[in-house]
Each structure stands twice: as C-alpha cells, then as structure tokens.
C-alpha positions in Angstrom: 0.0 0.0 0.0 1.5 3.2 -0.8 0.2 5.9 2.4 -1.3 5.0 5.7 -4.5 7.4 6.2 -4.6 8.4 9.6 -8.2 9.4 11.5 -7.7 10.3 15.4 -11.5 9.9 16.8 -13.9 10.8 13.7 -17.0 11.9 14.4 -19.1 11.9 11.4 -19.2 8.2 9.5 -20.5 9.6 6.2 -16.4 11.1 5.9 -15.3 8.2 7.1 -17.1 6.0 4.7 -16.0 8.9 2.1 -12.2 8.5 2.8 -12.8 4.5 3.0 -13.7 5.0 -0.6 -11.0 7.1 -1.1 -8.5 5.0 0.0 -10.1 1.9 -1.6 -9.3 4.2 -5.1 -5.3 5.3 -3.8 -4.4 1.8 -2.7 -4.2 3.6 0.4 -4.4 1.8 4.1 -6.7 4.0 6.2 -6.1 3.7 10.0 -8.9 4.9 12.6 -8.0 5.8 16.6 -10.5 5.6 19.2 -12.5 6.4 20.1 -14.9 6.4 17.4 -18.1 8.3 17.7 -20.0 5.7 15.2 -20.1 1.7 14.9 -18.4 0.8 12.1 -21.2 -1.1 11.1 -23.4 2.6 10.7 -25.7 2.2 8.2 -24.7 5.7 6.9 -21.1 4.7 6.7 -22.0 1.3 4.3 -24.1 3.9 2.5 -21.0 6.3 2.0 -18.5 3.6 1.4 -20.3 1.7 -1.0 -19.4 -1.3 -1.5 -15.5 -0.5 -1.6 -14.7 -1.4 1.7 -13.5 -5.1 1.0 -11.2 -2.8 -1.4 -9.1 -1.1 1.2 -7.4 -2.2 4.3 -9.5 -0.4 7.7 -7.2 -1.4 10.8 -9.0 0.2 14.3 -6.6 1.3 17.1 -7.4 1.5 20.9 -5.1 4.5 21.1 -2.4 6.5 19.0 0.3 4.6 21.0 -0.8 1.1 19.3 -1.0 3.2 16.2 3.2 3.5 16.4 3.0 -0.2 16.5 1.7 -0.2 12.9 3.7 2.7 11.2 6.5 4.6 11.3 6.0 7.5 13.2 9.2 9.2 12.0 8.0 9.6 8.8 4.2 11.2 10.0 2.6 14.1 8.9 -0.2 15.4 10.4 -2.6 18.8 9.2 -3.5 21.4 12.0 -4.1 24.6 11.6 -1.1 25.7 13.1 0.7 23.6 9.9 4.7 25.0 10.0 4.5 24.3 5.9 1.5 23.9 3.3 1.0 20.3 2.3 2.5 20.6 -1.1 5.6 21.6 -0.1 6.6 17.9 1.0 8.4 15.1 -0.9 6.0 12.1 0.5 7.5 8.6 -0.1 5.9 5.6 0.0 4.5 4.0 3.0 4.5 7.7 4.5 1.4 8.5 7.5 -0.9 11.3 7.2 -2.8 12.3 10.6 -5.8 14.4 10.0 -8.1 14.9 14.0 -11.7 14.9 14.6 -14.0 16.7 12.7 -14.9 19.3 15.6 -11.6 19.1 17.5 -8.7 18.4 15.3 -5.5 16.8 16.7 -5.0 17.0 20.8 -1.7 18.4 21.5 -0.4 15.2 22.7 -0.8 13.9 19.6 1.1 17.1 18.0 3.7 17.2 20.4 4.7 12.9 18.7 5.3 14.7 15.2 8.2 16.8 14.3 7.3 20.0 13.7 8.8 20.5 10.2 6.1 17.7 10.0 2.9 19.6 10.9 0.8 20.4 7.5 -1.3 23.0 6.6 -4.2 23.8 4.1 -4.5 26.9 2.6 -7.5 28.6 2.9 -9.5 32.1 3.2 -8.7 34.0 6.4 -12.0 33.9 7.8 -12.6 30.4 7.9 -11.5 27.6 9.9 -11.9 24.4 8.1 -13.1 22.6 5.0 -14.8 19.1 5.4 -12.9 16.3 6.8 -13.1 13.9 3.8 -12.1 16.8 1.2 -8.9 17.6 3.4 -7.5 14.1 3.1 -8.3 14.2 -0.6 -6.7 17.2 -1.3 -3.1 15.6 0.6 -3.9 11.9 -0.2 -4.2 12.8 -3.9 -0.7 15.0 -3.7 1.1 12.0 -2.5 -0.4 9.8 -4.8 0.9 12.3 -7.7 4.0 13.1 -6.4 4.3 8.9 -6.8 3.3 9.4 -10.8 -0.1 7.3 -9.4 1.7 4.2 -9.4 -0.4 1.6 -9.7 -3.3 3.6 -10.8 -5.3 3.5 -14.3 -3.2 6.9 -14.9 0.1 5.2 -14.6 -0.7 2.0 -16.6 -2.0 4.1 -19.9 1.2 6.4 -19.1 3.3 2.8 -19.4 1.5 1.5 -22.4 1.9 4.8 -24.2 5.6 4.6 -23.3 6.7 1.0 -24.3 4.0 0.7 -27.5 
C-alpha cells in the first residue's frame, strides 16, 4: 500500500465511509484511533462507502500509542491549523502517514507534540474560515502524494506505461 491514512477519533461516519472509498481508489491503508463516535457497522457509513470497503485495508486502534506499532511514526505528517508548511511543499514517499483529527476538535496536542514540527501540514485557505470538510482535506493531501508517486499503480500510470513502451 503506498500511504497510511490516519483518522484520530472521527465523528461523522459519512467522511469516514467517504475517505474508505478514497482509499479503496489510492491503494491507500486507512487507520482509525478511538475512540470512534460511530459503529463501524453505521448504516450511513456502508451507504458512504459503497461497496469498496472489501477494497481497502480499515485497521481500528485503541489509542495513537498502538498506532506507532503499525507505522512509522518518524515519517508522520499530520494537518493542523497551526501547519509550519502547506502540504505541497513535502516530498512524501511511499508507505509515508498522514494524521488528519476529529471533525470538531482536530489533533490534541499530545498527539502534535509525537510529530516533528517541520512535520505539521497546513491547508491553505480564506482567512476567515477555519476548516473545510474532513473527507475533502484528506483528498486534497492523499491525492498530492499519490501524484508526487506518478499514481503508481493507478489506471493513470498504466495508460502512461503503455503509451511509453507501445
């Protein structure tokens, strides 16, 4: 899998079934922390996720501490507000993390304080607003990684090959 897909405690299961689908699409693993504020079994999450969930790997964690059994840490990013550099602005590499917080909360600072702070991503957006929807932030970085990786392993990449060796 080429990114781990980090949620710390979502909220709202129609983004989580969203980014589900999203990673089923990227070939990305998407990692959730509890708590959760939904049963994974949500009727509106199926509805959101479609029927890609047996596409995508969905690994639950009791807390961000058994997260840093599963990935490497070192090689994290997560998006706050208070990002020290706009998420383009990184040269990912597969099998890099990327921590996006709650929908109404974001990421606790003890969280924050486990990522470098070169690390920390922003969002660019207008000055008098706060957020944009959970599922289109992790888009937005998911898809950045994914194209700084020439979307290996995506339709993209494959018409890109047969173009090149036909």
């Amino acid at each position: 899998m080429p990114f781990n897909i980090v949620l710390v405690a979502p909220e709202i299961p129609q983004n989580t079934g969203n980014i589900i689908r999203l990673c089923a699409n990227t070939g990305s693993t998407l990692h959730l922390v509890e708590p959760l504020a939904f049963s994974m079994s949500e009727k509106s999450l199926r509805r959101a996720s479609l029927d890609y969930s047996h596409l995508t790997d969905v690994v639950v964690h009791e807390s961000f501490e058994q997260l840093g059994e599963s990935v490497d840490i070192s090689r994290a990013f997560a998006t706050t507000v208070g990002g020290n550099r706009v998420y383009d602005e990184v040269e990912y590499q597969n099998d890099d993390t990327i921590i996006f917080g709650s929908e109404s909360r974001g990421l606790s600072d003890s969280v924050l304080s486990e990522i470098r702070p070169e690390n920390r991503l922003s969002i660019p957006m207008m000055p008098s607003n706060r957020s944009i929807n959970l599922s289109n932030a992790v888009a937005l970085v998911v898809y950045e990684m994914w194209r700084q990786q020439s979307f290996v392993g995506g339709e993209l990449a494959r018409q890109t090959e047969r173009e090149y060796f036909s």
